[in-house]
Steps between C-alpha positions, in 0.01 A plus 500: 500500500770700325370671198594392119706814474709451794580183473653578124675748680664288763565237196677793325710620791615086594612490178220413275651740204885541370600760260215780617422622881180435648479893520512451142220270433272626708476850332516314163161362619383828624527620134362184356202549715454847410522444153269231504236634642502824213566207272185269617226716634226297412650230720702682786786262605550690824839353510688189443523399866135425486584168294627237802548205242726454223236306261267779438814756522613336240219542279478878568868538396392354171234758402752801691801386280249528198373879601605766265821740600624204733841479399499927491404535903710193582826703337372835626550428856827365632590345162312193531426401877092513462560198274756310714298621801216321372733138418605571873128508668437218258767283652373595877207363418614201319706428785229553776239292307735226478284265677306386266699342277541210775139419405654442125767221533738476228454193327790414343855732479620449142851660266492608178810377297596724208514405138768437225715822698739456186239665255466845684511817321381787451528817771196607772480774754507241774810499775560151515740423207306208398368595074213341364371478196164435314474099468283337314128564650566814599700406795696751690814393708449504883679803557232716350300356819685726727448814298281557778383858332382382215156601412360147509539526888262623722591663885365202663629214235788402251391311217796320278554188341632152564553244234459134586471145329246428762299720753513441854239238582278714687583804263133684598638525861646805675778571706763354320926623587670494207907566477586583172849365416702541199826541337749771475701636220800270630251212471492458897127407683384851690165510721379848369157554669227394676122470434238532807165385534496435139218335303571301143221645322206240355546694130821735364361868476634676184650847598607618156619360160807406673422348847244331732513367842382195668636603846321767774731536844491705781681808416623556828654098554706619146820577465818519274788427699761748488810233564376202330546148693766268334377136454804407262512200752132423499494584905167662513298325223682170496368199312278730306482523132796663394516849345393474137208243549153627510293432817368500854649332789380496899723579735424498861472763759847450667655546167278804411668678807794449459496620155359839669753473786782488278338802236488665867868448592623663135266780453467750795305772315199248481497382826098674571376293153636205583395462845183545414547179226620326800227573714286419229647186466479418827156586574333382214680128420433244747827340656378162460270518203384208354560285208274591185456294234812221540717848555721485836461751762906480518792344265702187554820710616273748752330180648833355536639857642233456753639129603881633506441802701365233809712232403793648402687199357301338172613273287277493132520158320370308265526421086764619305411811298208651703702833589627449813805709514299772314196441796737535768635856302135612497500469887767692520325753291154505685699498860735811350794293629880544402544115371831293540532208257720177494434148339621200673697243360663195651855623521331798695584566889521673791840673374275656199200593702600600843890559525788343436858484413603656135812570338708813452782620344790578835735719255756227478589326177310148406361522917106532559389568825109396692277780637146441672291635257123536563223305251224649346230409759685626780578836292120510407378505872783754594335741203155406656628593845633829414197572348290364813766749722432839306127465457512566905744774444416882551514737174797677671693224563446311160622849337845517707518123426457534146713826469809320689471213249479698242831700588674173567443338161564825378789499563587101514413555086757840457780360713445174250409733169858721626725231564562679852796380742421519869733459794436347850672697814809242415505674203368182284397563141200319373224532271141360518266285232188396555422142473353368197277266645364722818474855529528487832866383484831761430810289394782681637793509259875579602769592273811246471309280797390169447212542763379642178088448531490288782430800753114576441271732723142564457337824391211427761786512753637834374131615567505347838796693614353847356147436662689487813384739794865622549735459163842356586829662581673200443570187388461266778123685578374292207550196705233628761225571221603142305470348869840312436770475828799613278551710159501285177722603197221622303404756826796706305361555190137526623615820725696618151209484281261666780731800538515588149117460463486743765628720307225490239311800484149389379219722447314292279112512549385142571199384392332246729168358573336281789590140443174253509571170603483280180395101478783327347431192346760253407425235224688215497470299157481101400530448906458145492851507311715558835589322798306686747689382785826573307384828393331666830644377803449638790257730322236229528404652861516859344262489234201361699246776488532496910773591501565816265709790675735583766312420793428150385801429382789635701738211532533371190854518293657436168757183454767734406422766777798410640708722207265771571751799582247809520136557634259374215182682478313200709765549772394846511129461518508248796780702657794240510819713543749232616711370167556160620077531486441599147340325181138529646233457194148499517229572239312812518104550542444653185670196262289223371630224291352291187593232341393340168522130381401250245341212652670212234813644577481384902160497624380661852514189663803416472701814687580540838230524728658740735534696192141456354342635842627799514372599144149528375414303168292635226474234167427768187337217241517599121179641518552768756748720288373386119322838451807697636745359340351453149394865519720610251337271222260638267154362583424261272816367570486529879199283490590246260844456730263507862297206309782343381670468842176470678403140288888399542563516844141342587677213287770492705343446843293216314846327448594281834761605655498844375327817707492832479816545572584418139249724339661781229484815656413824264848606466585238241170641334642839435787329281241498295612890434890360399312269259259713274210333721546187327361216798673226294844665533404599869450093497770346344761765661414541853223283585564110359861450684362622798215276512704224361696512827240526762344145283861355546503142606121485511304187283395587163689888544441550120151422495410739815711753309275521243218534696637808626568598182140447386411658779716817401333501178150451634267806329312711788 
């Protein structure tokens, strides 16, 4: 068996250290161990190597850090390398003995929410840029937590201090992540650090007049991130307590991750420490751990994720006000998706959602002209596409991709900014605009012509004809790469505008990374409001989860793929070259679909049943979201509203006729924020006229609607 010293070697040389060589660190021992043994003669340490585990290393750092003329030999010698030589040997071990921590599941993974971020002041030594100040009760802010030097900490632990309305309920148990999020000076949410293996402590220790701490972590599962994570958007910690409310909240393991995955992605200088959070994470917190005390192992929109990801069409419905729209966000969130978004209506169709005819101005006075214009669905799942294309896509050819792009719109947004004249071989002058509504789209405009605007190319085709293996010499070329039997009139002034970008001399660096393929999840509001039939089409084959992707889908085309001119991206994929051919459309693998709608509005029953089985249903009752949603009320308030609408809606199932379909959801609740918390405003504004119509045309309405108003009023 390789020998303790070796093996640090070999961890050394495979990259085990950064800023100092191995060469380094091992003499830096050598001199510790000389030293040491003048130092402690009564107890000869031999050397370092002889201690194999990092709990009892630990402890002998302690008493060595502690020995008189420390700091002096640690700054004689290399300027400070016997100290970090020692960290170093400490994190072998750590990392070696990291088995054991398997045998110590983390209960529960909890984030720490700052406080009142507005009343900062004050200046410290630390590097985050987050002050604090001393609060009532001697409480520091938690950015003297990562002063990780401070003399309260210990070389195996970091004590600090968390303040919280309410400990965790098993507060005597270890093992506890916490992500410390707060606020910045421009008021915006930042994930700043990370606690590991941390334990709340039974009883606050004092330190000094002017602190104590009620937290011990792991010192080497702590760090201050460099590049802080932005949460402005609540992607990481979403439906937690928002920044300036005091507390613990659980989040699971997926989300934990992430939240490391992403601190990965931003700060590569930390990249050792916060592997070794992730790989603390992940051997220490079950995947599937249980529930504890009423607490879900996962939330409502993870649980849900779980459902989309293997039936990638869901519809969420149920009573008005329980958070839907906001549920199907959260999704989004948990899955990392880019999200689409459109709410139905019943003037809504396939024109607006897949492709249709629009109007556009043809350059002649008082005369409007029709182009084929694609709809936001269809745009969505070309986005998704491209995205699903370059994720397969070498790093060398996603840099000359992105570095002919970038020279086109380059100079697409000069020859615009200039007002520049160009001049086909016929020696037409024209000019070139981009289209408001699509990028993709140059208007071309000719002087004294009234085909002013109604020539258009596409900058994806200018990009086409540069890619080419063999640029052309030559007008009619183009027709071979376009695949068309004869030239077109707009073959003239894509050969123009391809010579002059030749001309470009770029020698800006590019700076590109390796696309992942992305979810992308598109949400489709109030869906019950449309005519399905109306609205899809054809697309009713194409979004059965069978039948995601080009080899499942080949055949199928748009109504208006007859106007199709050029090669859409769909054409491409499935290799369809032949014009007469074009206007394929399919929907990629990596886009799912959800839909949201109220139940009284049009029930699930009543839609189309070729529609209903090719989505998955999932009702989301009042009581599912109520502690989400009404987050943002202070407590006492919270409750009194989660009583309130508890006691009201069991009244409304009691009424005949009535389900809980009608119940109030918890976003008429937080009105109560609008209204001072006053419950009989909340009543008389929002909630009697809405109950008076669901009682409409029912015996004795008045009488039932003051039960429900009794009920409303009921005390816990």
């Amino acid at each position: 068996m390789m020998d303790t010293k070796t093996a640090f070697e070999k961890w050394l040389y495979s990259g085990g250290t950064t800023s100092d060589s191995p060469s380094y660190i091992n003499h830096a021992i050598s001199v510790l161990d000389s030293w040491l043994n003048e130092k402690l003669p009564y107890n000869k340490i031999g050397s370092l190597f002889r201690f194999t585990d990092y709990d009892s290393y630990s402890r002998e750092l302690e008493r060595i850090r502690n020995l008189p003329d420390f700091d002096k030999v640690n700054k004689s010698d290399q300027n400070g390398r016997p100290k970090a030589a020692l960290n170093k040997y400490a994190e072998f071990l750590q990392q070696r003995n990291i088995a054991p921590y398997k045998f110590k599941q983390t209960s529960y993974i909890i984030a720490n929410i700052a406080w009142n971020s507005s009343g900062w002041k004050g200046v410290t030594d630390d590097k985050t840029n987050f002050k604090w100040t001393q609060i009532e009760g001697n409480i520091p802010h938690e950015s003297w937590n990562f002063d990780f030097e401070n003399h309260r900490n210990s070389f195996e632990n970091i004590y600090g201090f968390l303040q919280f309305t309410s400990a965790p309920k098993k507060s005597e148990e270890n093992n506890f992540f916490i992500v410390f999020r707060s606020k910045d000076k421009q008021g915006k949410n930042k994930i700043v650090g990370f606690y590991g293996d941390a334990e709340i402590l039974k009883e606050a220790k004092i330190i000094d007049n002017k602190s104590s701490v009620n937290i011990r972590a792991k010192r080497n599962l702590c760090i201050l991130l460099e590049n802080a994570i932005d949460d402005s958007d609540n992607v990481f910690l979403f439906g937690k307590q928002k920044v300036g409310q005091i507390g613990f909240n659980n989040i699971s393991k997926a989300n934990s991750l992430s939240i490391v995955s992403e601190a990965l992605k931003i700060n590569q200088n930390q990249i050792t420490e916060l592997n070794r959070i992730r790989n603390w994470i992940e051997s220490t917190i079950p995947s599937n751990y249980a529930e504890k005390e009423g607490e879900s192992e996962m939330s409502k929109a993870e649980e849900l994720a779980k459902l989309l990801k293997n039936t990638r069409n869901l519809i969420l419905h149920g009573a008005p006000g329980t958070g839907k729209t906001h549920l199907a966000r959260d999704i989004a969130k948990v899955m990392n998706a880019e999200v689409g978004f459109v709410q139905f209506h019943p003037s809504y169709d396939y024109t607006d959602f897949v492709e249709g005819l629009r109007p556009v101005n043809t350059g002649k006075t008082n005369q409007i002209g029709f182009n084929r214009k694609d709809g936001v669905f269809k745009k969505f799942c070309e986005t998704a596409l491209q995205n699903y294309l370059d994720s397969k896509k070498s790093f060398e050819q996603l840099k000359q991709e992105t570095s002919l792009k970038d020279k086109v719109n380059n100079f697409i947004d000069e020859s615009m900014e200039k007002k520049i004249t160009f001049k086909t071989v016929s020696n037409t002058e024209f000019f070139i605009e981009r289209d408001i509504e699509d990028d993709d789209i140059l208007l071309i405009s000719i002087p004294r012509n009234e085909i002013y605007n109604k020539i258009q190319l596409k900058v994806s085709s200018i990009i086409q004809i540069l890619s080419f293996k063999e640029v052309p010499k030559a007008v009619t070329e183009l027709k071979t790469i376009f695949n068309h039997k004869v030239s077109r009139q707009e073959d003239s002034y894509y050969f123009a505008l391809m010579q002059e970008i030749l001309k470009q001399n770029s020698k800006k660096e590019i700076n590109v990374e390796n696309i992942h393929q992305k979810p992308f999840i598109f949400i489709i509001d109030e869906i019950n409001r449309g005519e399905m039939s109306k609205i899809f089409g054809e697309l009713f084959f194409a979004i059965e989860p069978n039948y995601r992707g080009a080899e499942k889908c080949k055949d199928l085309r748009t109504q208006y793929a007859n106007l199709q001119i050029d090669q859409n991206l769909f054409d491409f994929v499935l290799g369809i070259k032949e014009k007469d051919n074009f206007g394929h459309f399919f929907i990629p693998e990596n886009v799912y679909i959800i839909g949201t709608m109220n139940d009284i509005d049009r029930n699930v029953e009543s839609m189309d049943f070729a529609f209903r089985r090719r989505f998955t249903f999932k009702e989301i009752m009042a009581k599912d979201t109520q502690e989400q949603i009404l987050a943002e009320l202070d407590d006492s308030i919270r409750d009194e509203a989660i009583n309130r609408m508890d006691s009201l809606n069991d009244a409304i199932s009691n009424i005949e006729g009535l389900s809980s379909a009608y119940h109030i959801g918890g976003a008429y609740f937080l009105k109560l924020k609008e209204l001072g918390n006053d419950f009989e405003l909340l009543w008389d504004y929002h909630l009697e006229g809405l109950l008076r119509e669901y009682l409409r045309g029912m015996e004795d309405s008045e009488s039932k609607l003051e039960d429900l108003k009794e009920a409303y009023n009921q005390e816990a």
